[in-house]
C-alpha positions as CSV (number, residue, x, y, z in Angstrom):
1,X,39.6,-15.7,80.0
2,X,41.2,-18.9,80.3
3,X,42.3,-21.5,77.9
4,X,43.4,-24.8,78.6
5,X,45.7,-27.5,76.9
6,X,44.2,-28.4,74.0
7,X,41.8,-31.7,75.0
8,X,39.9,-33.9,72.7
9,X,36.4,-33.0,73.1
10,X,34.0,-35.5,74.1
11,X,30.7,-36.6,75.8
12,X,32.6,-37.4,78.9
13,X,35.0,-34.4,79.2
14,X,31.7,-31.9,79.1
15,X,29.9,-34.0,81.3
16,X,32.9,-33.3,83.7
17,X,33.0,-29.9,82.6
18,X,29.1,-29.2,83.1
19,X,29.1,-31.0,86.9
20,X,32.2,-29.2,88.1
21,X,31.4,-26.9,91.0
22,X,34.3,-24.4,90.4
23,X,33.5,-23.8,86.6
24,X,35.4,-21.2,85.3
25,X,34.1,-18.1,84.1
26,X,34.7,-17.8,80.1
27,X,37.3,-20.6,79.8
28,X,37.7,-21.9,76.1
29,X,39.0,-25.5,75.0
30,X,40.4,-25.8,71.2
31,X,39.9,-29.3,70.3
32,X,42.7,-31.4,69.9
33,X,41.2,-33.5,67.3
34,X,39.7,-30.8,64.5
35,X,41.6,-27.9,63.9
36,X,39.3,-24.7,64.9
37,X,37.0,-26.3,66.3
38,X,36.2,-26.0,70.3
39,X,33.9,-25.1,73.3
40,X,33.3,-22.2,75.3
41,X,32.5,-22.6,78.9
42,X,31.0,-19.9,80.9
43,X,28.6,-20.3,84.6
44,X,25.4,-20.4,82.7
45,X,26.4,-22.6,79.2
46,X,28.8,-24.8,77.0
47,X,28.5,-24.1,73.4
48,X,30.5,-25.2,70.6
49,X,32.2,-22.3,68.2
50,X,34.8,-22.5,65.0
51,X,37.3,-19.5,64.7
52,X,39.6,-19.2,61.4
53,X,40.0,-16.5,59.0
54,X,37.6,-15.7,56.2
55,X,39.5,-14.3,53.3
56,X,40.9,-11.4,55.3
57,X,43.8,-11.5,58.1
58,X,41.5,-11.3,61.5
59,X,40.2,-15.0,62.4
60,X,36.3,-14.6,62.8
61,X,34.6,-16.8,65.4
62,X,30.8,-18.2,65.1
63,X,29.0,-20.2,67.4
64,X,27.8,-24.0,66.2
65,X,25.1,-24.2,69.1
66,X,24.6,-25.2,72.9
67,X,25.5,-28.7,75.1
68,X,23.5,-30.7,75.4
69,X,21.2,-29.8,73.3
70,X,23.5,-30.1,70.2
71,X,26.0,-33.6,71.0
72,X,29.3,-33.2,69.9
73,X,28.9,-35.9,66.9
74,X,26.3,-32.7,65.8
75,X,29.0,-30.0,66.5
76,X,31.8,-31.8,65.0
77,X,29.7,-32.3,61.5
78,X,28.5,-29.0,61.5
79,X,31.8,-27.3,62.2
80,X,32.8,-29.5,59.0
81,X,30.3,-27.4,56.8
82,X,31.2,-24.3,58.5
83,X,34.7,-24.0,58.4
84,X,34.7,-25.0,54.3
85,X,32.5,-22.1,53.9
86,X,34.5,-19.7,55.9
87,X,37.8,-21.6,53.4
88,X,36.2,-20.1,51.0
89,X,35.3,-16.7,52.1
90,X,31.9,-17.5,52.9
91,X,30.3,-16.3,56.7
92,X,28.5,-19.1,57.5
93,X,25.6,-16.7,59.4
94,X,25.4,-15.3,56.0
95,X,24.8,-18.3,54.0
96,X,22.0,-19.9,56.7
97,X,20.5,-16.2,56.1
98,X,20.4,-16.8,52.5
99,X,19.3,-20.7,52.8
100,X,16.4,-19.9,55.4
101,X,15.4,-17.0,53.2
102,X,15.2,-19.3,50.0
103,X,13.2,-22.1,52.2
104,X,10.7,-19.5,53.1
105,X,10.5,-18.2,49.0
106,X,10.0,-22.1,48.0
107,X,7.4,-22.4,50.7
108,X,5.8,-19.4,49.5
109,X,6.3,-20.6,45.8
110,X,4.2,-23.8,46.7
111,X,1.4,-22.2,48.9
112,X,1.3,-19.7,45.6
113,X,-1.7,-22.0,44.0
114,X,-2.7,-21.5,40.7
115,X,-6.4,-21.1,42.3
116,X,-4.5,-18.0,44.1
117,X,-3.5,-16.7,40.8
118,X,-6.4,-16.9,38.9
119,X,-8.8,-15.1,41.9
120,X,-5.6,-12.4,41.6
121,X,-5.8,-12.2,37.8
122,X,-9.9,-11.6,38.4
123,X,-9.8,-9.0,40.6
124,X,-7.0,-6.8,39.7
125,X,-8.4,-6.6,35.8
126,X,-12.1,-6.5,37.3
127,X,-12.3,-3.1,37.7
128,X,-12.2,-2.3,34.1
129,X,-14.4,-5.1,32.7
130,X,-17.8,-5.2,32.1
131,X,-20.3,-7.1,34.2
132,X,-21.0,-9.9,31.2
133,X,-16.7,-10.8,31.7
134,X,-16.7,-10.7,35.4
135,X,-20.0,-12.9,35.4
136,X,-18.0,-15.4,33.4
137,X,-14.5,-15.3,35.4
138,X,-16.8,-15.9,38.4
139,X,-18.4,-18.7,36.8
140,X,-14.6,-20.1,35.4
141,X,-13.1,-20.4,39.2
142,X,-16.1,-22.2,40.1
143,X,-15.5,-24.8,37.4
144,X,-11.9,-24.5,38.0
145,X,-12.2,-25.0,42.0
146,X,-13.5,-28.8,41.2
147,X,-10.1,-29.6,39.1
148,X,-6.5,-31.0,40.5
149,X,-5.0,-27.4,38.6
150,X,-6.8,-25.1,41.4
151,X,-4.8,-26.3,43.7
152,X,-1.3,-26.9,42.3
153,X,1.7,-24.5,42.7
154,X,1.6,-22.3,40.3
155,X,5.0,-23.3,38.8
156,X,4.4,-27.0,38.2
157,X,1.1,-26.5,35.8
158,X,2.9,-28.2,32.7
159,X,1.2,-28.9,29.4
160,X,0.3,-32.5,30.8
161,X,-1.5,-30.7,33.4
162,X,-3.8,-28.9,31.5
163,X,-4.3,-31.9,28.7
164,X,-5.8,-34.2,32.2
165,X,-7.8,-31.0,33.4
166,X,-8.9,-28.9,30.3
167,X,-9.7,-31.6,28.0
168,X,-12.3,-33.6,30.1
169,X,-14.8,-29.8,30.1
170,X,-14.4,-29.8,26.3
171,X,-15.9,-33.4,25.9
172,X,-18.2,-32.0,28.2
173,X,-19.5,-29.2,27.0
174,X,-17.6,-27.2,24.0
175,X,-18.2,-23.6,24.6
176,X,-17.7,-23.8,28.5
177,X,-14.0,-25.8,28.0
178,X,-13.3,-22.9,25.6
179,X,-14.1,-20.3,28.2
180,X,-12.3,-22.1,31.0
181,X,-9.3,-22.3,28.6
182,X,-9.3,-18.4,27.5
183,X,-9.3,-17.2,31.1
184,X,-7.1,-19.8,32.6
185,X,-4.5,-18.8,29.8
186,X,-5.2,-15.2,30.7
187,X,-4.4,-16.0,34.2
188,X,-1.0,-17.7,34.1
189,X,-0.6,-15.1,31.2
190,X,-0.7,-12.3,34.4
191,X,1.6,-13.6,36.9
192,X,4.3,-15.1,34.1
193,X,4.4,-11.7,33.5
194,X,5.9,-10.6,36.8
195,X,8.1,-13.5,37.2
196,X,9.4,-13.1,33.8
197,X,8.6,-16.7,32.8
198,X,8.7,-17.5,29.2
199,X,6.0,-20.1,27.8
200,X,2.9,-20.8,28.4
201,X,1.3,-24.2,28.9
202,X,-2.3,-23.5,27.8
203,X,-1.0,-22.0,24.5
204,X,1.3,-24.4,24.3
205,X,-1.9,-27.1,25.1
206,X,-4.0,-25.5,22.2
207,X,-1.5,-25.8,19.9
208,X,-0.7,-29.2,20.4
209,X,-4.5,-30.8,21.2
210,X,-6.3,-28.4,18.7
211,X,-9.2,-28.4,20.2
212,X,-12.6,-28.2,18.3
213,X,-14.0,-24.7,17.5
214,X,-17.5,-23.1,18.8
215,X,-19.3,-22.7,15.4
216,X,-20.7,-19.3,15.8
217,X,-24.5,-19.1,16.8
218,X,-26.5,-17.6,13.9
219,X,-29.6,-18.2,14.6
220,X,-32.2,-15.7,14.2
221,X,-36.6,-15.6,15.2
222,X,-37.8,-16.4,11.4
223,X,-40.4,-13.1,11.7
224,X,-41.5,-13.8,8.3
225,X,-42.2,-17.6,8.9
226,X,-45.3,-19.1,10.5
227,X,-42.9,-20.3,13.7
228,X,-41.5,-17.2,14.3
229,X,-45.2,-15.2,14.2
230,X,-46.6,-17.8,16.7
231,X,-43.5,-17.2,18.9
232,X,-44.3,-13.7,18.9
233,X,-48.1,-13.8,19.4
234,X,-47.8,-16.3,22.6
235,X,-45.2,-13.5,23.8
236,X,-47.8,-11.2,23.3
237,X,-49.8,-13.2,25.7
238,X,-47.4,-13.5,28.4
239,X,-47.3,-10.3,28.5
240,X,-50.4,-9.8,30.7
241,X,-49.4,-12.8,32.8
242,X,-50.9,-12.5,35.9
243,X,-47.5,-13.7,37.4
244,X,-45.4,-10.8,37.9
245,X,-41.6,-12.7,37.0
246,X,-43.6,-13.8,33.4
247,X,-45.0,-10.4,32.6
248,X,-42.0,-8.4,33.0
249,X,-39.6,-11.2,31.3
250,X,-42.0,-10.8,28.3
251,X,-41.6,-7.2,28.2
252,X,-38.6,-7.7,28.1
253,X,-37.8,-9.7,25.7
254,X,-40.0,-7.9,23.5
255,X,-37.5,-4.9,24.0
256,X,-34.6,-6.9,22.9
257,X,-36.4,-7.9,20.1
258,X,-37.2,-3.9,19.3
259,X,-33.8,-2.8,20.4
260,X,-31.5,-5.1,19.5
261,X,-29.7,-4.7,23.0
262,X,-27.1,-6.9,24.5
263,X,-28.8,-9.2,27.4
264,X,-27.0,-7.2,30.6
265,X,-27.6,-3.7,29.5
266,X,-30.8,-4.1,28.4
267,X,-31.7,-5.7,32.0
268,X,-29.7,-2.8,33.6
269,X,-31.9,-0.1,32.2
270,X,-33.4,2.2,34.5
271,X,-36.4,4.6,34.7
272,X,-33.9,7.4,34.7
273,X,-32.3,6.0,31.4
274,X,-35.4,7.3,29.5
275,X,-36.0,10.5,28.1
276,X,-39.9,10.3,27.3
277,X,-39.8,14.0,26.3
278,X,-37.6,13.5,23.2
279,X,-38.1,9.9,23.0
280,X,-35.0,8.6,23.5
281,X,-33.5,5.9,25.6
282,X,-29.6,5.0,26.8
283,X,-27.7,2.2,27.6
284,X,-25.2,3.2,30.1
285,X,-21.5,2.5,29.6
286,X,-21.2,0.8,32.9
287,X,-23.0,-1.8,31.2
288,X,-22.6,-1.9,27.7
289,X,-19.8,-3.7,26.1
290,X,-17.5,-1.4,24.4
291,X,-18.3,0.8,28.2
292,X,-20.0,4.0,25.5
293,X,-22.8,4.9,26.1
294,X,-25.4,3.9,23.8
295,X,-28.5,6.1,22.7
296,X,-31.6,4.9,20.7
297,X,-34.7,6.3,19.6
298,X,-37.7,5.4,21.2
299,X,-40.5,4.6,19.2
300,X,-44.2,4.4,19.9
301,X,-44.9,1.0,20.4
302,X,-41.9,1.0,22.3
303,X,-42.9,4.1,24.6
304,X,-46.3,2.2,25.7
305,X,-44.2,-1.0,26.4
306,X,-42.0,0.8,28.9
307,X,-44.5,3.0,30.3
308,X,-47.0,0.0,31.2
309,X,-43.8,-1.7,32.5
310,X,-42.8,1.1,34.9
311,X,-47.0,1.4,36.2
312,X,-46.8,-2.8,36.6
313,X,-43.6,-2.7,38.4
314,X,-45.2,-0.4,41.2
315,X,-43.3,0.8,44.3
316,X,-40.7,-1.8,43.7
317,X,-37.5,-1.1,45.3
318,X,-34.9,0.0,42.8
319,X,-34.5,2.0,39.6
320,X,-35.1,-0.5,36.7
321,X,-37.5,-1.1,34.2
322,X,-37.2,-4.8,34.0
323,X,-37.1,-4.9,37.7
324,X,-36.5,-9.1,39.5
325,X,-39.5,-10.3,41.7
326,X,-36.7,-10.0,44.1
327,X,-36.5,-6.6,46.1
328,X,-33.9,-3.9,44.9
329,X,-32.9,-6.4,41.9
330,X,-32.9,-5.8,38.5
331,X,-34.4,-9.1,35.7
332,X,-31.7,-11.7,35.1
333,X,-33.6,-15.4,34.7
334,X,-35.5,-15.4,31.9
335,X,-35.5,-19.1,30.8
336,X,-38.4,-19.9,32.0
337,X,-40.6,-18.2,30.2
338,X,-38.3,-18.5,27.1
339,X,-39.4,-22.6,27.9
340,X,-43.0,-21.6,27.2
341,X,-42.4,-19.6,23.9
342,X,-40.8,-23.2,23.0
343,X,-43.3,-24.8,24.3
344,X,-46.4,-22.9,22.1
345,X,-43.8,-21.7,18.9
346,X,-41.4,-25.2,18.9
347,X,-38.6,-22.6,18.0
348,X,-35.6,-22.5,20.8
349,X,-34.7,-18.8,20.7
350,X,-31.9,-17.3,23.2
351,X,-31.6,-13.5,24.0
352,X,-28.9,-13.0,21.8
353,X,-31.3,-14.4,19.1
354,X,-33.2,-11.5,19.5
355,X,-30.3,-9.2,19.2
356,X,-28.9,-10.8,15.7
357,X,-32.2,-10.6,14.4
358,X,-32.6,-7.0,15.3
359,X,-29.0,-6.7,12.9
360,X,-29.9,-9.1,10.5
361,X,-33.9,-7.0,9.8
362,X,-32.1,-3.6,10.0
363,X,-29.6,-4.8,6.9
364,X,-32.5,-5.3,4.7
365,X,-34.3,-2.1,5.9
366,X,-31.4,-0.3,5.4
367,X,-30.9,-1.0,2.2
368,X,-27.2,-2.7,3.9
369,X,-26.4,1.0,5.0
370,X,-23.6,-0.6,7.4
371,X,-23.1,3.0,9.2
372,X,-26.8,2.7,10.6
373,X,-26.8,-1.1,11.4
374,X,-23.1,-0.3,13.2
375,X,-24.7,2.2,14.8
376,X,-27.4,0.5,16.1
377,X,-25.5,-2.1,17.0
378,X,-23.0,0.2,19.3
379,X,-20.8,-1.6,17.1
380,X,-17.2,-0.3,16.0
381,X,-16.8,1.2,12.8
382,X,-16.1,-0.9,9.9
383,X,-12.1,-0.3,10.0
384,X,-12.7,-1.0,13.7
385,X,-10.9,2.8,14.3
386,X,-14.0,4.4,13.6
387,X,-16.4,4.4,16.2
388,X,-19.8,5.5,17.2
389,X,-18.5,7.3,19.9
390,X,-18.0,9.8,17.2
391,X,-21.8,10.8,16.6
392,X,-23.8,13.6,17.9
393,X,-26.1,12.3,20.3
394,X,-29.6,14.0,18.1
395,X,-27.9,12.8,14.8
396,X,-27.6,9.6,15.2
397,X,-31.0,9.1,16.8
398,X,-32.5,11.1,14.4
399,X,-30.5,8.7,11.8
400,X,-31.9,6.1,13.5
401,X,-35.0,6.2,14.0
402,X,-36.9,5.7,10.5
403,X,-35.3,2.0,10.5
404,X,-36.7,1.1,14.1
405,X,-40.0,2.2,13.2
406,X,-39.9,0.2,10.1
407,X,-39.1,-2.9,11.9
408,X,-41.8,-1.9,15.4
409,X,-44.5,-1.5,12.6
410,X,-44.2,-4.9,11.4
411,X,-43.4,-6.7,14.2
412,X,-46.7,-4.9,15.6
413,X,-48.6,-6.3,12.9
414,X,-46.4,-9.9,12.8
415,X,-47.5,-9.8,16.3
416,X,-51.2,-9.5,15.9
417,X,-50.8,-6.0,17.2
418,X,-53.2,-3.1,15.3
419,X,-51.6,0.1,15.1
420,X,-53.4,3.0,13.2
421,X,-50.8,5.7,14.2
422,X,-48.1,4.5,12.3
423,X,-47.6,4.3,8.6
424,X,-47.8,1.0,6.3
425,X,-44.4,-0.7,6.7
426,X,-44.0,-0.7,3.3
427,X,-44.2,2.5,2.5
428,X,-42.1,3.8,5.7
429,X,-39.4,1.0,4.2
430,X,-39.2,2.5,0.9
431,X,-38.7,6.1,2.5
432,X,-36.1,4.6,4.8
433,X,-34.1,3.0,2.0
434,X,-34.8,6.0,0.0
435,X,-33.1,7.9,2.5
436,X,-30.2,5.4,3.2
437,X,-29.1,5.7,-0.8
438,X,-29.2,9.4,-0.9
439,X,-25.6,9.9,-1.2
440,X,-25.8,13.4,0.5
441,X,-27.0,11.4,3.6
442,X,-24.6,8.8,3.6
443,X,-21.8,11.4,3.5
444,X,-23.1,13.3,6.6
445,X,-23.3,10.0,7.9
446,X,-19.9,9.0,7.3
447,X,-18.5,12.8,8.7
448,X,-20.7,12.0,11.6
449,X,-18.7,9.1,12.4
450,X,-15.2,10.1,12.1
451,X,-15.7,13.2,14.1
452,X,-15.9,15.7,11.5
453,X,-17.5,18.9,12.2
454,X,-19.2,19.7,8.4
């Protein structure tokens, strides 16, 4: 290897350099001008390098890039930056390492959408949740995929951010702002968590904007009213509606009305959910809320109803009692025909209607026994660490099943419905309350519950 005087490297000495025909092999030129700085020349290329020491006593030598394609203006500003790093102890290879690898995280960091995060949150806690939650995350991202927030990096969303997005849907409508807020909070919630980032702009939002409340629905079908029996009676009609989608819908919302079940699980029932010997039916805890499964007594009325249902649906493909006009798929529409009961009844009733009727009837019947309207309800206990999880399947139908036929009796004969088989209401009502006061029962009841085996 070779090494010249020490030239002052420019344009027109590598020109010379590149053109001359005896080029010799490996020569290097330390420029005259800036210290450590200089080219190496070799047959097939001219680069540019900087050689000092780096904190230890060997000098350490890095190449600055290739003539022509870097000028020497380039080389000589770059071998600036380069040899202050190596001053300092730095290796410059090191430090473009660490600078390209932080480009490429901020990149990431920017393609890392808050639409990406939410769709992440979603499926990750899917697998535990029941159908109603995923049914509403699904229907969040769509409302969320039409606002600015979707598609912003996750680590700008500021408190601004969601004030311009969020409060526009609560003008809009109340309840649906509120469930756009809860899961979006829920979202940046997850992936703060593994970036350790403390705050949150959504609670932060709320706390700030206060946004209106969803006054809680209490409406209920008024049985015992005039409105509420002609509701029932032109349900009673649709019932043998010769259109397929009305019939079944009708059925089914007489069911609710009889079971007090949650909308989903009560559309999820299948044939093989019901015991006819021991008249009993379940709702599976796939699909109830609290995932337990839920068992309740059939009752008469209640047995014909299912058992006409099951002859109307046919060979239909699929499993379920309310079975969908379309193939393989279980009832999920029903506001149609809940349009025509508004229609003939003026009362605007909703499924869940149905179901805090159900509660609010079973109090009374009761006598407000709360450990047979929890239980109905497959509610929590009343300490909320006592559960019907807790009860013998035959017990707490058996517990059960007085109050239901109470309420089928008179909703039979609310209804228009004649019914010689069962006893007068009022006379099965004063043995069920009877029975609910008898403190020997309500003790069984309460070991029942927390799991006790006396």
């Amino acid at each position: 290897m070779n090494t010249e005087a020490r030239p002052t490297i420019t344009r027109a000495f590598l020109e010379k350099l590149d053109t001359a025909s005896d080029r010799q092999a490996d020569a290097i030129y330390r420029d005259a001008k800036q210290k450590n700085f200089g080219v190496r020349v070799s047959p097939g290329a001219i680069s540019f390098f900087v050689q000092r020491k780096m904190g230890g006593s060997t000098s350490v030598k890095r190449t600055l890039g290739s003539y022509p394609a870097m000028t020497v203006e380039e080389a000589r500003k770059k071998a600036a930056v380069w040899l202050g790093w190596m001053a300092e102890g730095i290796d410059p290879l090191l430090r473009i390492k660490q600078q390209q690898a932080a480009t490429l995280a901020a990149q990431e960091k920017s393609r890392r959408t808050f639409g990406k995060v939410f769709l992440d949150y979603a499926s990750i806690k899917a697998s535990s949740s029941a159908a109603l939650t995923i049914r509403d995350r699904e229907k969040t991202a769509q409302k969320l995929q039409a606002l600015k927030l979707w598609h912003m990096p996750f680590d700008e969303i500021k408190i601004e951010t969601v004030e311009r997005d969020l409060a526009p849907q609560f003008e809009k409508h109340l309840a649906t702002g509120w469930r756009i807020y809860r899961y979006s909070r829920a979202a940046y919630a997850f992936e703060a968590e593994k970036l350790q980032i403390s705050g949150n702009p959504f609670s932060l939002w709320r706390k700030w904007k206060r946004p209106q409340l969803v006054q809680r629905r209490e409406e209920i079908l008024p049985t015992g009213e005039a409105a509420g029996q002609a509701w029932l009676k032109a349900l009673m009609k649709l019932r043998d509606d010769p259109r397929f989608s009305v019939s079944v819908t009708a059925d089914y919302l007489l069911c609710l009305l009889l079971w007090g079940g949650r909308k989903t699980e009560t559309q999820k029932l299948t044939t093989s959910d019901i015991d006819f010997k021991n008249a009993v039916a379940v709702f599976r805890g796939r699909n109830t809320k609290n995932k337990r499964d839920h068992f309740f007594p059939l009752t008469p009325w209640a047995v014909e109803i299912v058992k006409a249902r099951i002859e109307k649906n046919g060979d239909r493909e699929g499993d379920w009692v309310f079975a969908s006009r379309v193939a393989g798929k279980s009832l999920v529409d029903v506001r149609n025909v809940l349009g025509m009961l508004a229609k003939e009844s003026g009362l605007t009733i909703r499924p869940h209607d149905l179901r805090r009727t159900f509660a609010s009837e079973l109090v009374g019947d009761t006598g407000s026994n709360l450990f047979l309207v929890k239980s109905a309800m497959n509610h929590a206990g009343i300490n909320q660490d006592v559960t019907v999880g807790y009860f013998a399947i035959k017990a707490k139908v058996d517990a059960l099943r007085p109050a239901y036929e109470v309420r089928e009796a008179r909703l039979k004969r609310l209804s228009g419905q004649s019914d010689p088989e069962v006893a007068e209401p009022d006379k099965l009502l004063s043995d069920v309350q009877a029975a609910a006061n008898n403190p020997l029962l309500k003790e069984k009841l309460l070991a029942l519950l927390q799991g006790s085996s006396t």
